[in-house]
C-alpha positions as CSV (number, residue, x, y, z in Angstrom):
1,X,3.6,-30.9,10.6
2,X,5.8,-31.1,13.4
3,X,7.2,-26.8,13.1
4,X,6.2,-24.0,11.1
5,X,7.8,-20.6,10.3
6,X,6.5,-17.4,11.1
7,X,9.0,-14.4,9.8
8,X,12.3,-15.9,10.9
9,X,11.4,-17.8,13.8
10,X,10.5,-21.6,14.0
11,X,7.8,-22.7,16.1
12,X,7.2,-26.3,17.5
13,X,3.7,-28.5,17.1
14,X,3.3,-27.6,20.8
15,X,4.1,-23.6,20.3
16,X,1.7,-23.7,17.5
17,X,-1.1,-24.8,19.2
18,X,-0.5,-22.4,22.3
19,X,-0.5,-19.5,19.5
20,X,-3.7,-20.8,17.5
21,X,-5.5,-21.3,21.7
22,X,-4.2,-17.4,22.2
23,X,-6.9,-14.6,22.3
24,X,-6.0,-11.6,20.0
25,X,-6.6,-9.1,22.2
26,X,-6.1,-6.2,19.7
27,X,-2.3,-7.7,19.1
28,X,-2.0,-7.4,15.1
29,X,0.8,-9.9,15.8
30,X,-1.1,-12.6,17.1
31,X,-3.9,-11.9,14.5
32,X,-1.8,-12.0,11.4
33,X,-0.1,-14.9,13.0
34,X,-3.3,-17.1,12.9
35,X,-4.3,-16.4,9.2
36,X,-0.5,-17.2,8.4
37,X,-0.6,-19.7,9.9
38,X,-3.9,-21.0,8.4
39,X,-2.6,-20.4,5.2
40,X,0.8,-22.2,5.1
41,X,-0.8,-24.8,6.8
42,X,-3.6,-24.9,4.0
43,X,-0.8,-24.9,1.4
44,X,1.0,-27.7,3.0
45,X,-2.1,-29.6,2.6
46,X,-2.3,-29.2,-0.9
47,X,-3.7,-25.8,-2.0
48,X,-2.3,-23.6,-4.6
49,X,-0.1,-21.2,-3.4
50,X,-0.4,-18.9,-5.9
51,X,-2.5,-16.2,-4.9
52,X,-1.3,-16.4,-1.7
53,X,2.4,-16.2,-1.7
54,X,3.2,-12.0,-2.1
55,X,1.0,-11.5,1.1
56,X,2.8,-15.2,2.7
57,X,6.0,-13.3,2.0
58,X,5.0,-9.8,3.3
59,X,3.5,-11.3,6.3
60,X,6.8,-12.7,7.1
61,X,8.7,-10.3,6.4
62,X,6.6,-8.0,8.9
63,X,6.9,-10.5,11.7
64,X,10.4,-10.8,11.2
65,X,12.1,-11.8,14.4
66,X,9.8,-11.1,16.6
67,X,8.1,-13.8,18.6
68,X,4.5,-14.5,18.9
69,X,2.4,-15.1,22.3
70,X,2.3,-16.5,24.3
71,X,5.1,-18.3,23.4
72,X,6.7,-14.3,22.9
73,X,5.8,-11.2,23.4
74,X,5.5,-9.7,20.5
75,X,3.3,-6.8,19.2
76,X,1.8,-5.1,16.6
77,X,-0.8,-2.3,16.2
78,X,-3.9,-4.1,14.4
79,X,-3.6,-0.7,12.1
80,X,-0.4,-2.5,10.6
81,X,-1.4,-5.9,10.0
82,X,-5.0,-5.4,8.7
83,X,-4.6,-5.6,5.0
84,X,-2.7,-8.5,5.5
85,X,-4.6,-9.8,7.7
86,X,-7.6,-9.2,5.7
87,X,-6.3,-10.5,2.3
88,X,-4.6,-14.2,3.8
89,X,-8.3,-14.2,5.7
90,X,-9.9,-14.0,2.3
91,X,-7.7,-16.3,0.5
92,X,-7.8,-18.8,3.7
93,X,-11.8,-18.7,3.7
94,X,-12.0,-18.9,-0.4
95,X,-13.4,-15.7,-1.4
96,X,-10.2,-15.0,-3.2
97,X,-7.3,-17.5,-4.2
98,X,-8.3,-21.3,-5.0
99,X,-11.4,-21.2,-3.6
100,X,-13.4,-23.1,-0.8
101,X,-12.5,-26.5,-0.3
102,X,-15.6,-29.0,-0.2
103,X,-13.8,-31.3,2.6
């Protein structure tokens, strides 16, 4: 993939990687960024979207506009992303959703 989407901003290959190499730091932006990322990017590589799409879409929808570090400086209290976080970590590790992928 050469750009991805998080809320309503596009990010390049380049931005991406800078984002996945970024420390969370207690930024509930940057953390719920990396699972969304993980999962759209597990998606484009063929997993079922199903049981991921409402919390794909609320994610989004709570990023929004604004723009994640480092490539931003966007922020979030951890409080507000955790279930999120927590449910696209769940689906992106297999306990919930498709399941584990043996690759």
């Amino acid at each position: 993939m050469t750009s991805l989407t998080l809320g309503t901003v596009s990010y390049t290959q380049s931005q991406l990687l800078q984002i996945f190499g970024q420390p969370a730091q207690g930024n509930g932006l940057l953390i719920l960024a990396h699972q969304l990322m993980a999962a759209k990017l597990n998606i484009a590589n063929g997993a079922d979207p199903a049981d991921a799409a409402q919390a794909i879409a609320d994610a989004d929808a709570m990023i929004g506009s604004l723009v994640v570090p480092p490539v931003g400086n966007g922020y979030l209290p951890p409080s507000q992303t955790s279930d999120l976080t927590e449910t696209l970590t769940q689906n992106n590790e297999g306990t919930i959703g498709p399941g584990h992928c043996n690759n």
